[in-house]
N, C-alpha and C positions, 0 to 999 in steps of 0.2 A: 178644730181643723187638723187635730194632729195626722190623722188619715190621710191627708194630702201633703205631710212634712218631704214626700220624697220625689215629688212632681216638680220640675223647675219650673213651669210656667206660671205667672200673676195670674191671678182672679179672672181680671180682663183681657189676657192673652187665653185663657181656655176659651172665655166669651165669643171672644175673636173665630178661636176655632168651629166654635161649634154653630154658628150663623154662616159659616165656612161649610161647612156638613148640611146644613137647612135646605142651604140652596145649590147643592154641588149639581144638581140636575141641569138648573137652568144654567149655571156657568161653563158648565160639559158643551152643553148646545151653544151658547151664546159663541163660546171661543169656538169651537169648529165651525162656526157660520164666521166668523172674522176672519178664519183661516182660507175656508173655501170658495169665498166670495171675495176675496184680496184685498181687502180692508188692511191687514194688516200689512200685506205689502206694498200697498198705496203709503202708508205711515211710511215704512222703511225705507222707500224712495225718495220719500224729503227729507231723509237726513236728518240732521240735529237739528234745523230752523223749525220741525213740523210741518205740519197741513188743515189748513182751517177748516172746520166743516164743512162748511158748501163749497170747497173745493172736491172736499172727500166726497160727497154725493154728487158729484160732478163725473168725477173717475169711477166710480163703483157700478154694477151693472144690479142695482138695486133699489126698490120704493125709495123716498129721501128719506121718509121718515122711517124705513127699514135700517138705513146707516146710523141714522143718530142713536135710537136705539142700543145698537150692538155695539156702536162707538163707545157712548156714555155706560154700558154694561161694561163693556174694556178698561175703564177706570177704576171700577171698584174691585173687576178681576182681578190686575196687576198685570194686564196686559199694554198700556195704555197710560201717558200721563202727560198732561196739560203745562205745556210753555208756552205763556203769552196768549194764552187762548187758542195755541193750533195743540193737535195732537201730536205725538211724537212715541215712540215703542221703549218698552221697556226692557231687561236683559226676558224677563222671562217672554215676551213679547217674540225678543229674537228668536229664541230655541224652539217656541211653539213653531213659528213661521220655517225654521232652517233646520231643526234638527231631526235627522231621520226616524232615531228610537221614538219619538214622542210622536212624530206622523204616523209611522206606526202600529202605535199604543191606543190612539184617536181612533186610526180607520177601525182596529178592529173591535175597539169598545163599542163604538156605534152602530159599524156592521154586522157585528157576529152575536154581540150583547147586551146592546141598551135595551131591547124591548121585551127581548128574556126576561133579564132582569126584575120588571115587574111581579115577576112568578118567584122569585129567590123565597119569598115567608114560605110558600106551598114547596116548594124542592126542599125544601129543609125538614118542612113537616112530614112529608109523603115519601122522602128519600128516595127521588125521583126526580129527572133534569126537565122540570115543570116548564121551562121557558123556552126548551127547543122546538115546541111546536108554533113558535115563531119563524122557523126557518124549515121546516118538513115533519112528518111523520116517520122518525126511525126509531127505533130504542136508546141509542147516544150517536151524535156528532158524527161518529167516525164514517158509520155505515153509510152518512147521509153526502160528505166531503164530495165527491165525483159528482155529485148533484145539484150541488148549491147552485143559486145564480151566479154569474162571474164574477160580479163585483165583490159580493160576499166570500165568493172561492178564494180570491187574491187579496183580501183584505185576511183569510184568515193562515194563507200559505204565507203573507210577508211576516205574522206577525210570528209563525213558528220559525220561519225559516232565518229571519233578524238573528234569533238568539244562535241559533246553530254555525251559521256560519262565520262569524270568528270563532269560535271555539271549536272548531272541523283541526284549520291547519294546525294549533296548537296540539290538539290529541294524536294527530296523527305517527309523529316520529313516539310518541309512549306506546301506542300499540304495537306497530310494527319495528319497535325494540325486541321485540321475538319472533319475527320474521316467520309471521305467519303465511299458512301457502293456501288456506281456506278459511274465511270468515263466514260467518252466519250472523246478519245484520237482522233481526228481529223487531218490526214496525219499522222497515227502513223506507217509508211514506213513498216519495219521490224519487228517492234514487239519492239524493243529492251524497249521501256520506258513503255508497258503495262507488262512485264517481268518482270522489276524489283518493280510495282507495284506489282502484286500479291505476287511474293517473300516477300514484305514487307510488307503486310496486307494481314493476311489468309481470308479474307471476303471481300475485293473487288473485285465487277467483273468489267471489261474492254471491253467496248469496239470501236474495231478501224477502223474508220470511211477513206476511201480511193478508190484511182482507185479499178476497180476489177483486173484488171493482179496483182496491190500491194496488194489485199488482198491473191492474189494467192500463191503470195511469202509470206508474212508473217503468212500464215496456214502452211506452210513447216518450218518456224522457230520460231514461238510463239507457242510451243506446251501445250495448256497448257486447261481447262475445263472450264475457268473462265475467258478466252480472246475469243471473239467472233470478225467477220468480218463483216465490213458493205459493201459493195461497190457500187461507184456514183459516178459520176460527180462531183466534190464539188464547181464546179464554176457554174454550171447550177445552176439558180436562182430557175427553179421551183421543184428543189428537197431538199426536207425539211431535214432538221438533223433529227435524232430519240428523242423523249426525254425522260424525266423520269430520268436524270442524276442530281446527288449532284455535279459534277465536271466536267468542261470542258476541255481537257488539247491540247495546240499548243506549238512545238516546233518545231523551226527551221524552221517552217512553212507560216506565213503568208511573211516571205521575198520572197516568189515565186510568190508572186502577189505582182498589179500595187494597189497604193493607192485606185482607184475606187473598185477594186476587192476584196480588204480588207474590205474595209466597207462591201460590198455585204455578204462577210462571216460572219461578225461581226454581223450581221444586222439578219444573219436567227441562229446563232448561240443564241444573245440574245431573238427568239422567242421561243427557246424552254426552254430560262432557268425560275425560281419561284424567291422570291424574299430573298430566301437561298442559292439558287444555287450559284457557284463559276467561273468565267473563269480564267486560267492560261495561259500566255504565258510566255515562252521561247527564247527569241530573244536575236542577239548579235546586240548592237547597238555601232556606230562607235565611236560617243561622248560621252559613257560609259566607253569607254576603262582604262584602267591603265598607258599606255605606248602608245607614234607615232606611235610606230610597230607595233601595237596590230590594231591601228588603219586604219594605213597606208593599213595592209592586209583587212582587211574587204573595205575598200572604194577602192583596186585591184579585190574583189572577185565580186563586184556590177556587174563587165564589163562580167564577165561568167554568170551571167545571161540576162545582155543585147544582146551577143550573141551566147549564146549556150542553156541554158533554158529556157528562155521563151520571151525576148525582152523586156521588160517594168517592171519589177522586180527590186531590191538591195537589200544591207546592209544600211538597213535604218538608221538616226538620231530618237532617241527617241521622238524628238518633230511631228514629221512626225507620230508616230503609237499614239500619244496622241489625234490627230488632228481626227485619225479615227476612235478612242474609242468616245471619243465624237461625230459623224456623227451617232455612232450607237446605242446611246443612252446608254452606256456603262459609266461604273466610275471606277476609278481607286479605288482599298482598299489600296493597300500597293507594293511598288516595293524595291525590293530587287535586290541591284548592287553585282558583283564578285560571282554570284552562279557558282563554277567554274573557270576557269580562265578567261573567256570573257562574260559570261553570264548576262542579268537581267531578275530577273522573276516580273511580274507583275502582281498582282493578281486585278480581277474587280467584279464588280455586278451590275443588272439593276439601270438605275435611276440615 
């Protein structure tokens, strides 16, 4: 067993785990059906004393034998545990039911990716996002956003836009430390990060460089005289950025391309910068993190873009986007970890 001398877990703590993995399908479903049928907030209601069963199927708007079910699955979850014979919620019970990131995390694993998923062995083999023809016919994700049904639209805008927005205010005063008087926000989706630019500097103008269906959407929610629409291809090589710009800004962005594809952007990005100009990125990298979880999740989200986005995409390691600054002739000034709670921003200039 010397092989596993450096694994802290017993024999029957891996066991644990891995009957934990077996059945992570049906515990995925079973908790979002507790969640969205209010089982667990019927638990929460009674407080410490509990709620006995057939009270619980009393209050829930489901078969009876549908609650017992999903009750008795909430026990073995750890969602769920038994005083006196009533039920009663768990800490992690609470956070499922109360905390935002994990509603979140649910809506858009379900909406955007459970049934992709099934196609993950074929995206991996074929190098190909095999499972987004669960939600349309496009080539990746992107093309397809302005399309989706709504429920899937807003399942998959909260779960980019969670991350982004704490970490917006924080970047902001490191960017506009050079009091820039033109940005070029590159994938800037929505609007939402040329938004709180102009809010924060009455003399910058923005603007954001994306598909045209996204620039479509974002002229209906960036209203604003001082944010302008570019729209391109931004992987076609022979269509150039605009330039004229003091500042570059990528968020959340260049994780939707393959390492080749980054350079590529990097590469026409640095032909329009001087040698004042600024690039920003935006990224959450895995071995940045604070916390396993923090990481754990980003190195789970890699697999929704291998099959659902775009097939050849992640949640990069930092050394991997260092690897292609430098292909692009690009230097690093200053990186800044925890913009946010998972964030680093990285700031470059030619050379």
């Amino acid at each position: 067993m010397k092989y596993f001398e450096s694994d802290p877990d017993s024999v029957y703590e891996a066991k644990v785990r891995a009957q934990q993995i077996s059945f992570a399908p049906v515990v995925f479903q079973a908790s979002r059906l507790l969640r969205k049928y209010n089982v667990l907030s019927k638990v929460y209601e009674a407080g410490k004393v509990g709620i006995a069963l057939a009270d619980l199927q009393t209050q829930v708007s489901l078969p009876a034998y549908g609650v017992k079910v999903l009750a008795e699955a909430g026990l073995g979850i750890g969602l769920l545990f038994l005083r006196d014979d009533r039920f009663c919620l768990t800490k992690a019970g609470h956070i499922l039911l109360n905390d935002r990131m994990t509603r979140v995390n649910i809506d858009f694993v379900h909406d955007v990716c459970y049934r992709g998923l099934f196609d993950l062995e074929k995206s991996i083999l074929e190098g190909r996002p095999a499972g987004l023809s669960t939600l349309g016919e496009w080539p990746t994700v992107y093309e397809g956003l302005s399309s989706l049904p709504k429920d899937i639209q807003e399942s998959w805008f909260a779960f980019d836009h969670f991350y982004s927005d704490d970490a917006f205010p924080k970047a902001l005063p490191l960017v506009f430390a050079q009091e820039p008087k033109r940005l070029l926000d590159i994938g800037g989706n929505t609007g939402k990060w040329a938004l709180k630019c102009v809010g924060y500097d009455p003399h910058v103008r923005v603007t954001i460089v994306d598909l045209p269906a996204q620039i479509a959407m974002m002229k209906a929610n960036a209203t604003s005289d001082r944010i302008d629409g570019y729209g391109m291809n931004i992987l076609d090589p022979a269509q150039a950025f605009p330039k004229g710009y003091d500042a570059i800004w990528m968020s959340q962005f260049l994780d939707c391309f393959s390492p080749e594809e980054i350079v590529g952007i990097l590469r026409r990005a640095a032909a329009v910068m001087d040698e004042r100009a600024r690039l920003y990125i935006l990224e959450t990298y895995w071995d940045r993190q604070a916390n396993a979880t923090a990481a754990f999740c980003l190195q789970q989200t890699s697999l929704y873009f291998t099959c659902i986005a775009n097939g050849n995409s992640q949640m990069y390691h930092s050394r991997d986007m260092k690897n292609c600054l430098d292909q692009a002739g690009l230097t690093v000034v200053r990186e800044t970890d925890s913009v946010g709670f998972y964030h680093t921003l990285t700031e470059c200039r030619l050379g």
